[in-house]
Backbone as JSON Lines, residues from 0, in Angstrom:
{"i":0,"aa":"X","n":[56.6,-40.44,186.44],"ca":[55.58,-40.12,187.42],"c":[54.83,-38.88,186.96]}
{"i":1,"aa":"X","n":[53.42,-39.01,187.26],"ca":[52.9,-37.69,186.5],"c":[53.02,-36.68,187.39]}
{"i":2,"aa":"X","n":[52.96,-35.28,186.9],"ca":[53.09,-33.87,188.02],"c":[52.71,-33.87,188.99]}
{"i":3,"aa":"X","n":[51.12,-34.31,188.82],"ca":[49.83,-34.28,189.76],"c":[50.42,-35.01,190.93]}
{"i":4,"aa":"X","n":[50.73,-36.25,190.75],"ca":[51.41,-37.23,191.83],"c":[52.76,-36.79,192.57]}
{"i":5,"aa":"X","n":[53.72,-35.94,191.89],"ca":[54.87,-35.38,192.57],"c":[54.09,-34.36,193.26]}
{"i":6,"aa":"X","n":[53.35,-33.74,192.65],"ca":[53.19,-32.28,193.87],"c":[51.93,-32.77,195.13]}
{"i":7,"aa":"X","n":[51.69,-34.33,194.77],"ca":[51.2,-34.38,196.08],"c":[52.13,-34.72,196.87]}
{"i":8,"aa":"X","n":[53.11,-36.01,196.58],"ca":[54.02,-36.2,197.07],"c":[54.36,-35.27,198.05]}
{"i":9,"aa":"X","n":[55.25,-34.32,197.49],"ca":[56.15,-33.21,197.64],"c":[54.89,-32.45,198.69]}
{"i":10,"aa":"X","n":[53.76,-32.22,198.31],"ca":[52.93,-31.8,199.61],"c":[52.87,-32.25,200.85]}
{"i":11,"aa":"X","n":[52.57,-33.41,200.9],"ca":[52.25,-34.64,201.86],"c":[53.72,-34.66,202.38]}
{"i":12,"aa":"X","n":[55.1,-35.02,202.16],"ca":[56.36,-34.4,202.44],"c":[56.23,-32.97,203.32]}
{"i":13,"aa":"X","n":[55.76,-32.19,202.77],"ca":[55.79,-30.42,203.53],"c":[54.97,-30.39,204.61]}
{"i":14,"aa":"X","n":[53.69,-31.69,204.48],"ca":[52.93,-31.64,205.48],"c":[53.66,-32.21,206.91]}
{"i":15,"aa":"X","n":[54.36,-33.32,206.74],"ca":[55.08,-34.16,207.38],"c":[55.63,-33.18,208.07]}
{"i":16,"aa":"X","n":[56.54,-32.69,207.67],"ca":[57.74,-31.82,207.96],"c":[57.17,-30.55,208.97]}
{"i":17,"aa":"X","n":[55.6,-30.28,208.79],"ca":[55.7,-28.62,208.78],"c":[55.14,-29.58,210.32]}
{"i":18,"aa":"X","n":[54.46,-30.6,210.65],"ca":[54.3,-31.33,212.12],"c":[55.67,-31.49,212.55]}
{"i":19,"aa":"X","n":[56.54,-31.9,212.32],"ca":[57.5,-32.29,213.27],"c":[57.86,-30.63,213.59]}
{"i":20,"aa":"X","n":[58.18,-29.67,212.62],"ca":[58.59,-28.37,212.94],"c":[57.96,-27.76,214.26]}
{"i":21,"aa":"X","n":[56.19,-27.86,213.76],"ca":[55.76,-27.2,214.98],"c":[55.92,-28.03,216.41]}
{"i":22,"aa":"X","n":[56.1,-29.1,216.04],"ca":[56.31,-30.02,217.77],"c":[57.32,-29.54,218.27]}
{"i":23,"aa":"X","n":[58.48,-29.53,217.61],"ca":[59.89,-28.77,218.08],"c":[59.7,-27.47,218.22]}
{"i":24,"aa":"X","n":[58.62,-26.46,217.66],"ca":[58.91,-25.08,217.99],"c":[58.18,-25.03,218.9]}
{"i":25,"aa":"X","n":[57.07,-25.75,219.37],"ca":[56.56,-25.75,220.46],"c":[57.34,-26.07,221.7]}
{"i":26,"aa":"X","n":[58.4,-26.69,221.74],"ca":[59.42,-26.91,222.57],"c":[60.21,-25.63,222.85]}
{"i":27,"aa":"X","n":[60.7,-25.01,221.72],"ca":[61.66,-24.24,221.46],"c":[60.83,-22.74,222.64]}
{"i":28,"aa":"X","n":[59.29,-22.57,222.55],"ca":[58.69,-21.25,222.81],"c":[58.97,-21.5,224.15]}
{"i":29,"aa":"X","n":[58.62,-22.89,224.81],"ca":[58.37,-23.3,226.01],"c":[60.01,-22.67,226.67]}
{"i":30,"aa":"X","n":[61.64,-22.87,225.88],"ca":[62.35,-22.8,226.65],"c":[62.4,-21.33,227.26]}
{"i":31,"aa":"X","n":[61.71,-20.02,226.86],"ca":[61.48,-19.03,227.48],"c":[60.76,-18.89,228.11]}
{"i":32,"aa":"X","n":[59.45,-19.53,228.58],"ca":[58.67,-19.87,229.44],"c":[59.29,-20.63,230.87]}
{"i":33,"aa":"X","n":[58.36,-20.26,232.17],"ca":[58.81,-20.85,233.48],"c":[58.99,-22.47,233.5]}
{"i":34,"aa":"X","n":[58.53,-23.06,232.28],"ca":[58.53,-24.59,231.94],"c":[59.27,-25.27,233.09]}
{"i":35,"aa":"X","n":[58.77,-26.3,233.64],"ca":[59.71,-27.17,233.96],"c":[59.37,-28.97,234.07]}
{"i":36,"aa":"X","n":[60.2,-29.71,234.48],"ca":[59.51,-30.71,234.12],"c":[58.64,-31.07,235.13]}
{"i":37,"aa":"X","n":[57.6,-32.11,234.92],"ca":[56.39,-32.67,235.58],"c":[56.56,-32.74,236.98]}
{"i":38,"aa":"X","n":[55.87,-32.79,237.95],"ca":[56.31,-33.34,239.29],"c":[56.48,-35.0,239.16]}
{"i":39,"aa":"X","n":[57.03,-35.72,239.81],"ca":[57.77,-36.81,239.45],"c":[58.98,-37.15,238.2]}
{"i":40,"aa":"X","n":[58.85,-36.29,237.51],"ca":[59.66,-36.71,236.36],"c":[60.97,-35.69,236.6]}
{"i":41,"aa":"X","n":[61.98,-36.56,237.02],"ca":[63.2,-36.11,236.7],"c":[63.86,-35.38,235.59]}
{"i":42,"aa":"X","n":[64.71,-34.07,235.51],"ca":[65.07,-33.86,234.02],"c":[66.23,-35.19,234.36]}
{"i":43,"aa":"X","n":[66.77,-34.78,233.03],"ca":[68.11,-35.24,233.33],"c":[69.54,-34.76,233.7]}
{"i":44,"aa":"X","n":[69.33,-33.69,233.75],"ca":[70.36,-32.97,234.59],"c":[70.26,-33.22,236.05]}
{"i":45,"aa":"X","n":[69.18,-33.55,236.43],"ca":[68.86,-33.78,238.18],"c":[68.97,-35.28,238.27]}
{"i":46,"aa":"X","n":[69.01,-35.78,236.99],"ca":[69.41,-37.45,237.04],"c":[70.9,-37.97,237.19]}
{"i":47,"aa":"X","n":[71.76,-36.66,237.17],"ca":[73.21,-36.71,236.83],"c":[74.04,-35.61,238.35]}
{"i":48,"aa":"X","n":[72.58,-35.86,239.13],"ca":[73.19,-35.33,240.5],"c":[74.43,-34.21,240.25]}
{"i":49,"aa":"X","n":[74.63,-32.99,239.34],"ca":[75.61,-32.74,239.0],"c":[75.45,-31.49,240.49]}
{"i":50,"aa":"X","n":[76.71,-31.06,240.37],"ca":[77.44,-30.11,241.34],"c":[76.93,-28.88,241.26]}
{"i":51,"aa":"X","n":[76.58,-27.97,242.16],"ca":[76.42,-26.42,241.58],"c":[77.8,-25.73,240.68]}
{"i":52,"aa":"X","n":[78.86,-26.29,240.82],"ca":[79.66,-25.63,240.17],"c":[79.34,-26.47,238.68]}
{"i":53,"aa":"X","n":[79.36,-27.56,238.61],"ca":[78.78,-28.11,237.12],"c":[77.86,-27.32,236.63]}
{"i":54,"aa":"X","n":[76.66,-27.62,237.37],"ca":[75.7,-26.3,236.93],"c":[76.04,-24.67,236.34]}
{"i":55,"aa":"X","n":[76.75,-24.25,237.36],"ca":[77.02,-23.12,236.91],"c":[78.06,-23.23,235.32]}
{"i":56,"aa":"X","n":[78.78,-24.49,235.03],"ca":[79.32,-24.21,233.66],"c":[78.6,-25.03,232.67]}
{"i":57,"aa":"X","n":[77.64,-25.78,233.01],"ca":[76.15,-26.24,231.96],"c":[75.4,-25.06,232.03]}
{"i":58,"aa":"X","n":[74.72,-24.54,232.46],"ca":[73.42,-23.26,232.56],"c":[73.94,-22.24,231.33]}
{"i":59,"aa":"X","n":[75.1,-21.45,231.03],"ca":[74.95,-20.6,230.29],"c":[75.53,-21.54,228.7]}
{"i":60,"aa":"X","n":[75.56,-22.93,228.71],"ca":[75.9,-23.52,227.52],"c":[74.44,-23.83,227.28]}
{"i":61,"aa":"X","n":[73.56,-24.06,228.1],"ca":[72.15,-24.04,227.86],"c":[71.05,-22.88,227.17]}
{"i":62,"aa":"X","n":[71.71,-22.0,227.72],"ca":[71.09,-20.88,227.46],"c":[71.17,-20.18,226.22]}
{"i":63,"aa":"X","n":[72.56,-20.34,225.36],"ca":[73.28,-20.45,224.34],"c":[72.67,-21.33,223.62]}
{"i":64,"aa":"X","n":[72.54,-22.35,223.62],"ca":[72.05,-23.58,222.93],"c":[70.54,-23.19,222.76]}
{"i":65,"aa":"X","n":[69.81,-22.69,223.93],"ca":[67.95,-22.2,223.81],"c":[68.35,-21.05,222.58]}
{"i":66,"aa":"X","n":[68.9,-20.03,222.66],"ca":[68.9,-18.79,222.33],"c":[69.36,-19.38,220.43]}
{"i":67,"aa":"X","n":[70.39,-20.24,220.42],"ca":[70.5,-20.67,218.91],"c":[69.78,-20.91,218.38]}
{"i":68,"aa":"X","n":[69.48,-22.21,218.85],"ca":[68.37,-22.97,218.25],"c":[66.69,-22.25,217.77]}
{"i":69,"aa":"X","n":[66.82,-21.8,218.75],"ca":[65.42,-20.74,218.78],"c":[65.18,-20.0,217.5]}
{"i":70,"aa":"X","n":[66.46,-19.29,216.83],"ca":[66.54,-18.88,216.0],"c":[66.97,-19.44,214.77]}
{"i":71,"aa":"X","n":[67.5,-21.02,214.89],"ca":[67.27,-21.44,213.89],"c":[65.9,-22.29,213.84]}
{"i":72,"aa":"X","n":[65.54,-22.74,214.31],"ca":[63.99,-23.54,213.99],"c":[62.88,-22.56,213.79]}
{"i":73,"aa":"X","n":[63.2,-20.83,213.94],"ca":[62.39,-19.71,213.6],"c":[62.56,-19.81,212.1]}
{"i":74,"aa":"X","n":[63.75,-19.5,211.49],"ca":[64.18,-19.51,210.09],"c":[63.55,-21.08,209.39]}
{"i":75,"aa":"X","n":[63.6,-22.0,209.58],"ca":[63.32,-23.31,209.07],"c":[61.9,-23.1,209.05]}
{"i":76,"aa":"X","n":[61.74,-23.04,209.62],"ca":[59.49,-22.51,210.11],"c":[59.64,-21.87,209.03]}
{"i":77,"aa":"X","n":[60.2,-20.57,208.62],"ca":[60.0,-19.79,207.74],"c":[59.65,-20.2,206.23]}
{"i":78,"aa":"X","n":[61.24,-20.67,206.39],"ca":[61.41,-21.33,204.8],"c":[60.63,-22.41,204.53]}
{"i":79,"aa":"X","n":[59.74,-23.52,205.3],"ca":[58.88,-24.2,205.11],"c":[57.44,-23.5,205.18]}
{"i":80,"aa":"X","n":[57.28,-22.18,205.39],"ca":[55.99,-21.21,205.03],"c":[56.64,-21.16,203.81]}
{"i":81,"aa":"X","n":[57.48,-20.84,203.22],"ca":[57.38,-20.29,201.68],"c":[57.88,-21.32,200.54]}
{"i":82,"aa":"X","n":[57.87,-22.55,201.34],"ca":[58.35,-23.92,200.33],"c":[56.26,-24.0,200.61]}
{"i":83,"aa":"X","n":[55.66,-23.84,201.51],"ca":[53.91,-24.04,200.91],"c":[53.67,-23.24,200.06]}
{"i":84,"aa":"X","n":[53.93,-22.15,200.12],"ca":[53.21,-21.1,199.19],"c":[54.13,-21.26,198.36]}
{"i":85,"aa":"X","n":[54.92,-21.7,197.51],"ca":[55.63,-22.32,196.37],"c":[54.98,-23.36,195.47]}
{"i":86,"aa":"X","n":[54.3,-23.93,196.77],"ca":[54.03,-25.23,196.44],"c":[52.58,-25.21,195.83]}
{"i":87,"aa":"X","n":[51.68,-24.15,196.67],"ca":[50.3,-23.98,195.89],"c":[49.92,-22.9,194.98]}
{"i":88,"aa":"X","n":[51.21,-22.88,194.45],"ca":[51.15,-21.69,193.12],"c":[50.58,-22.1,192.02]}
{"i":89,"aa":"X","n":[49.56,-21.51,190.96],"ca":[48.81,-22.44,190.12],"c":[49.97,-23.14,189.2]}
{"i":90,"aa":"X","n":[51.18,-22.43,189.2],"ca":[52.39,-23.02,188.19],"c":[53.64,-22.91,189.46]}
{"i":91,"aa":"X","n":[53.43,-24.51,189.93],"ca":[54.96,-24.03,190.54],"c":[56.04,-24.0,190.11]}
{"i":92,"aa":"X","n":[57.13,-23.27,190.67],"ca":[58.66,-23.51,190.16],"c":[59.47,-24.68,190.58]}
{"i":93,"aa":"X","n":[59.6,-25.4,190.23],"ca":[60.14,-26.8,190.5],"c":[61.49,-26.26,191.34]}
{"i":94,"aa":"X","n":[62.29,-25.11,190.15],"ca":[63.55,-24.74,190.59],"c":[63.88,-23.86,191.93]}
{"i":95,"aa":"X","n":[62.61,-23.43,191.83],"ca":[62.5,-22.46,193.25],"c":[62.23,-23.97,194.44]}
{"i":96,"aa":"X","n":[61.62,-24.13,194.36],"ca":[60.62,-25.59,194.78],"c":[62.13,-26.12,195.72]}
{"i":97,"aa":"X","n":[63.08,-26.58,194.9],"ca":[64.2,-27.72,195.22],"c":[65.32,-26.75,195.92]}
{"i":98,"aa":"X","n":[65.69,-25.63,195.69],"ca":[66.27,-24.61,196.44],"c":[65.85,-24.06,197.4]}
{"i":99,"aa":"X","n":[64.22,-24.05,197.53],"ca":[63.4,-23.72,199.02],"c":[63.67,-25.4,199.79]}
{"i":100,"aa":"X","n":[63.69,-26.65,199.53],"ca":[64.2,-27.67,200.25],"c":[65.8,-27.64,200.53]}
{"i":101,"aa":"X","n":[66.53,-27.58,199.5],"ca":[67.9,-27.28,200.43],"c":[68.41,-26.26,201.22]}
{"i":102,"aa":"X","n":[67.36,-25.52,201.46],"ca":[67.85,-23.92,202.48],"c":[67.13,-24.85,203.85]}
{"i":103,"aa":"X","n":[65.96,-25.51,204.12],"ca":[65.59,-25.94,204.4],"c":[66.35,-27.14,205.32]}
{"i":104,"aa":"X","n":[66.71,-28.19,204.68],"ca":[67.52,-29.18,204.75],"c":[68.68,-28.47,205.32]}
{"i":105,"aa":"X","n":[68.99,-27.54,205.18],"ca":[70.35,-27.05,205.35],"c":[69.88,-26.56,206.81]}
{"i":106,"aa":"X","n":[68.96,-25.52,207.13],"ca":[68.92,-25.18,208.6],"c":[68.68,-26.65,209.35]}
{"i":107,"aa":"X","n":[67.99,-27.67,209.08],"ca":[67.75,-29.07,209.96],"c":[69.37,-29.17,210.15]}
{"i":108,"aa":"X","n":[70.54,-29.23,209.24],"ca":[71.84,-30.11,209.28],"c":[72.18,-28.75,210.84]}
{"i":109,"aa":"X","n":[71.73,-27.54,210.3],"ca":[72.64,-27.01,211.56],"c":[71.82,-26.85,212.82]}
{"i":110,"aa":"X","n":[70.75,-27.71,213.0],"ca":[70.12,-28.12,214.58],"c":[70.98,-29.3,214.96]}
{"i":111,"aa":"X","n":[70.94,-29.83,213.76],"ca":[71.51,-31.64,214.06],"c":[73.1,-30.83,214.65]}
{"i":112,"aa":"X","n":[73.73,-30.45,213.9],"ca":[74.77,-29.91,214.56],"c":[75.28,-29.42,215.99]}
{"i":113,"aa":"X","n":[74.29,-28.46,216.08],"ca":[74.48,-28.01,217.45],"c":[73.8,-28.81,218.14]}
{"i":114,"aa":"X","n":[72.97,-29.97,218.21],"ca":[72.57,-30.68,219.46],"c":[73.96,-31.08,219.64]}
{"i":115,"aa":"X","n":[74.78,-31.68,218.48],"ca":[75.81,-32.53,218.84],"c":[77.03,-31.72,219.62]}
{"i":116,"aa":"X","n":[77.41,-30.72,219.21],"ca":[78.25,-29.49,219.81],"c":[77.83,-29.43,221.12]}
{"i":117,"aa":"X","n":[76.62,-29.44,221.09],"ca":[76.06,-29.52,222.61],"c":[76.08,-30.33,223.82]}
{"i":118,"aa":"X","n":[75.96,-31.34,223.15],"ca":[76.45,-32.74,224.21],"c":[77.58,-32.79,224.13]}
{"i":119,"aa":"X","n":[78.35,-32.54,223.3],"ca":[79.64,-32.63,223.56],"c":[80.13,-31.66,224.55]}
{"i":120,"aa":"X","n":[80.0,-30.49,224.6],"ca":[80.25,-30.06,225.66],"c":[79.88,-29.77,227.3]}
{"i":121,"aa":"X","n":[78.32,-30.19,227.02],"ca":[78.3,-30.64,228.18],"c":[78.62,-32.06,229.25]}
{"i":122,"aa":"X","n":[79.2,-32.75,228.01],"ca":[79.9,-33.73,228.6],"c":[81.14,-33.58,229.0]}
{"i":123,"aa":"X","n":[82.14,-32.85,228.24],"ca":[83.4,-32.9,229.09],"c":[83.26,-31.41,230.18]}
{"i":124,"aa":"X","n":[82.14,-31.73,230.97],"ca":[82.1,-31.0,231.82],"c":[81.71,-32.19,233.36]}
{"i":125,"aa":"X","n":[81.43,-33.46,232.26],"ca":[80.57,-34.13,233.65],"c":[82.23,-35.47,233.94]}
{"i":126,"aa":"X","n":[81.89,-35.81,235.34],"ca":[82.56,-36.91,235.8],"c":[82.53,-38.32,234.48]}
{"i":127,"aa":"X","n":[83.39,-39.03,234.47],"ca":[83.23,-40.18,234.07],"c":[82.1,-40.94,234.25]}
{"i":128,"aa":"X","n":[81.76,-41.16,235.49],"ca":[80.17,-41.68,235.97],"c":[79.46,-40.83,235.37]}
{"i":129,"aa":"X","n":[79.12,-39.52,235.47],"ca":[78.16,-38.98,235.0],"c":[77.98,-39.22,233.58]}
{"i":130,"aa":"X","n":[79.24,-38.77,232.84],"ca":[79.23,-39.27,231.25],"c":[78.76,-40.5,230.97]}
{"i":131,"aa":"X","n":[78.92,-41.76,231.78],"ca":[78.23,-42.78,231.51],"c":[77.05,-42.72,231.48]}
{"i":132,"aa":"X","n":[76.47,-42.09,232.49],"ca":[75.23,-42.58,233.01],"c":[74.37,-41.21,232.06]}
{"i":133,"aa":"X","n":[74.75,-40.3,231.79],"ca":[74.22,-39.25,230.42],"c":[74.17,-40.14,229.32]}
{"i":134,"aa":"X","n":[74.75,-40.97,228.88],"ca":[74.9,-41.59,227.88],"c":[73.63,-42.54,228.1]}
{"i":135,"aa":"X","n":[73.48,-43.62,228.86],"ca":[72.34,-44.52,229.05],"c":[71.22,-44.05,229.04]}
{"i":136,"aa":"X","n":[71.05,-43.25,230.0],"ca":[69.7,-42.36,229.8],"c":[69.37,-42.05,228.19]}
{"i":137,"aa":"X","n":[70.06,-40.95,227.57],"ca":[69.91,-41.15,225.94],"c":[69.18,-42.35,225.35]}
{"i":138,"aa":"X","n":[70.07,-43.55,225.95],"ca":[70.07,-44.95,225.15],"c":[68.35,-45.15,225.52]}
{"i":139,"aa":"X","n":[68.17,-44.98,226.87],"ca":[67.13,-45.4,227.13],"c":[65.89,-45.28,226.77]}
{"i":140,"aa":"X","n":[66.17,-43.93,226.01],"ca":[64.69,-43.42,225.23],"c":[64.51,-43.97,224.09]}
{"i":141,"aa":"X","n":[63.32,-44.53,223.35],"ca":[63.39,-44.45,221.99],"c":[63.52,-43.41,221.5]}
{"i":142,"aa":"X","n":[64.12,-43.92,219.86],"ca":[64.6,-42.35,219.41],"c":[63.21,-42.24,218.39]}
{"i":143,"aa":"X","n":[62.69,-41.27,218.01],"ca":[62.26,-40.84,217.7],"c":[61.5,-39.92,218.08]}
{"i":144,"aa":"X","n":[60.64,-38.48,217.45],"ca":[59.56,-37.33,218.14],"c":[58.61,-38.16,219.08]}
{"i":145,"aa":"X","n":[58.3,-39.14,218.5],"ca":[56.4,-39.7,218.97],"c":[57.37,-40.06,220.39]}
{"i":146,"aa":"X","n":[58.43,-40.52,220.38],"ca":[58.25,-41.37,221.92],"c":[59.87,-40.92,222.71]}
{"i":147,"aa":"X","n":[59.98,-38.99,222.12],"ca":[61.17,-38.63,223.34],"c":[62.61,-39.07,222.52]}
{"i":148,"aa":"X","n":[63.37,-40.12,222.93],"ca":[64.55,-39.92,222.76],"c":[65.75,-38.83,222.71]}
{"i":149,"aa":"X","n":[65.68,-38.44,221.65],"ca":[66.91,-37.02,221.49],"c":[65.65,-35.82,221.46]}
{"i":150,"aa":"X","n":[64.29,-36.07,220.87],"ca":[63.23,-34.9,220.72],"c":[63.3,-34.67,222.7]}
{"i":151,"aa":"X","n":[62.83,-35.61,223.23],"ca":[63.18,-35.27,224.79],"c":[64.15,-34.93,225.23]}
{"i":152,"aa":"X","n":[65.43,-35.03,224.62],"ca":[66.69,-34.52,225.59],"c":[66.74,-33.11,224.93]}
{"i":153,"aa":"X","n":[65.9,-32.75,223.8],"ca":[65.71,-31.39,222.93],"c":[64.79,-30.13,224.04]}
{"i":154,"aa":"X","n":[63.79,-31.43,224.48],"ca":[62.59,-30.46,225.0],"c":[63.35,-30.29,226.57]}
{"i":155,"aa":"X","n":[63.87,-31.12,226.64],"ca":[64.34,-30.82,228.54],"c":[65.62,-29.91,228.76]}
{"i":156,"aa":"X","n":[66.68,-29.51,227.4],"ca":[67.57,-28.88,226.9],"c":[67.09,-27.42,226.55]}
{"i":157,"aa":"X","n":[65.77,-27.65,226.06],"ca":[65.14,-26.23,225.82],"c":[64.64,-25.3,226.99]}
{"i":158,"aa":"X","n":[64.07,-26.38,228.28],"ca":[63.47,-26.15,229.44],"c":[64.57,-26.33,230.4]}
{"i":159,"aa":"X","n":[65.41,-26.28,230.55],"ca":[65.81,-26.43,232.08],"c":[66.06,-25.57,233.1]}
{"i":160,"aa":"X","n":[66.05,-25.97,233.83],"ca":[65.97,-24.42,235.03],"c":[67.35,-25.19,236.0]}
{"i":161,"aa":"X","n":[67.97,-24.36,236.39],"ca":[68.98,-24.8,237.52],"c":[67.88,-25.62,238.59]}
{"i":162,"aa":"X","n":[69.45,-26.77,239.13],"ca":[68.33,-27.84,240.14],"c":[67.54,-27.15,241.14]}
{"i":163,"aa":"X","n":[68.29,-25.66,241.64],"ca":[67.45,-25.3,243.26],"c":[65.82,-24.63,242.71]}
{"i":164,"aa":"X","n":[65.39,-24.81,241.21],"ca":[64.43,-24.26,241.29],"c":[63.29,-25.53,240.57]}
{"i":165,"aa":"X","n":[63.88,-26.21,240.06],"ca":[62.76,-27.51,240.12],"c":[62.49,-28.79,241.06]}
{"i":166,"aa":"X","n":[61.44,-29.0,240.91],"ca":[60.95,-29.6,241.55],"c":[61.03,-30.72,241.68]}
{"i":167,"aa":"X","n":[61.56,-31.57,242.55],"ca":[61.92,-33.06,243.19],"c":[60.36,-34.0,242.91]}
């Protein structure tokens, strides 16, 4: 393959990437913001009728989870600013190049991570019913950014406010 064609590649790749980043960090700014969800639209925590005492031991695993994440999709933002400016160097470093993608790759594995840490624990916090019915909901979304799935249980995870302050 000639150069010319990898470093578009490899551009068009960074371009990809640096959209999904900002859709998620746009999520991520919102969870410090009064955000909440739409009028009519249920989160899903208010879909899972949970208890104020549930609440009270989901809310600070939430808050934990905003406050992580926050700071890792800050760092990933980063390192995909300096995998561009790598990238439009009149001589790039290939070697720098492939080590700015696995620092990269490496902060994505530890979002993927903690979503999962995350549901996991806020599940063995919920009833059997509830665990079911957390689970379907999931199912119910398509997965992917464009249409919600886990990017929605990301953005409503980033935003949630205890039930007595959103809106029915």
């Amino acid at each position: 393959m000639k150069p010319q064609t990898k470093t578009l590649l490899i551009l068009l790749s960074v371009t990809l990437n640096v959209a999904f980043v900002v859709g998620w960090s746009v999520r991520v700014v919102r969870a410090f913001s009064d955000a909440t969800p739409a009028a009519g639209a249920a989160s899903l925590h208010q879909q899972l009728d949970l208890t104020p005492e549930q609440w009270r031991q989901i809310e600070p695993l939430l808050v934990e989870f905003q406050k992580t994440s926050s700071a890792i999709m800050r760092e990933v933002e980063q390192r995909r600013s300096e995998l561009l400016d790598l990238l439009v160097a009149p001589q790039p470093d290939r070697a720098r190049i492939q080590e700015k993608q696995r620092e990269i790759q490496g902060g994505q594995r530890q979002c993927q991570d903690l979503v999962v840490a995350h549901i996991l624990a806020e599940t063995e916090i919920l009833t059997p019913m509830q665990r079911q019915k957390y689970f379907d909901l999931l199912r119910q979304y398509p997965m992917g950014p464009a249409h919600g799935g886990m990017g929605r249980w990301f953005q409503e995870a980033q935003t949630d406010t205890p039930p007595e302050h959103q809106h029915k």
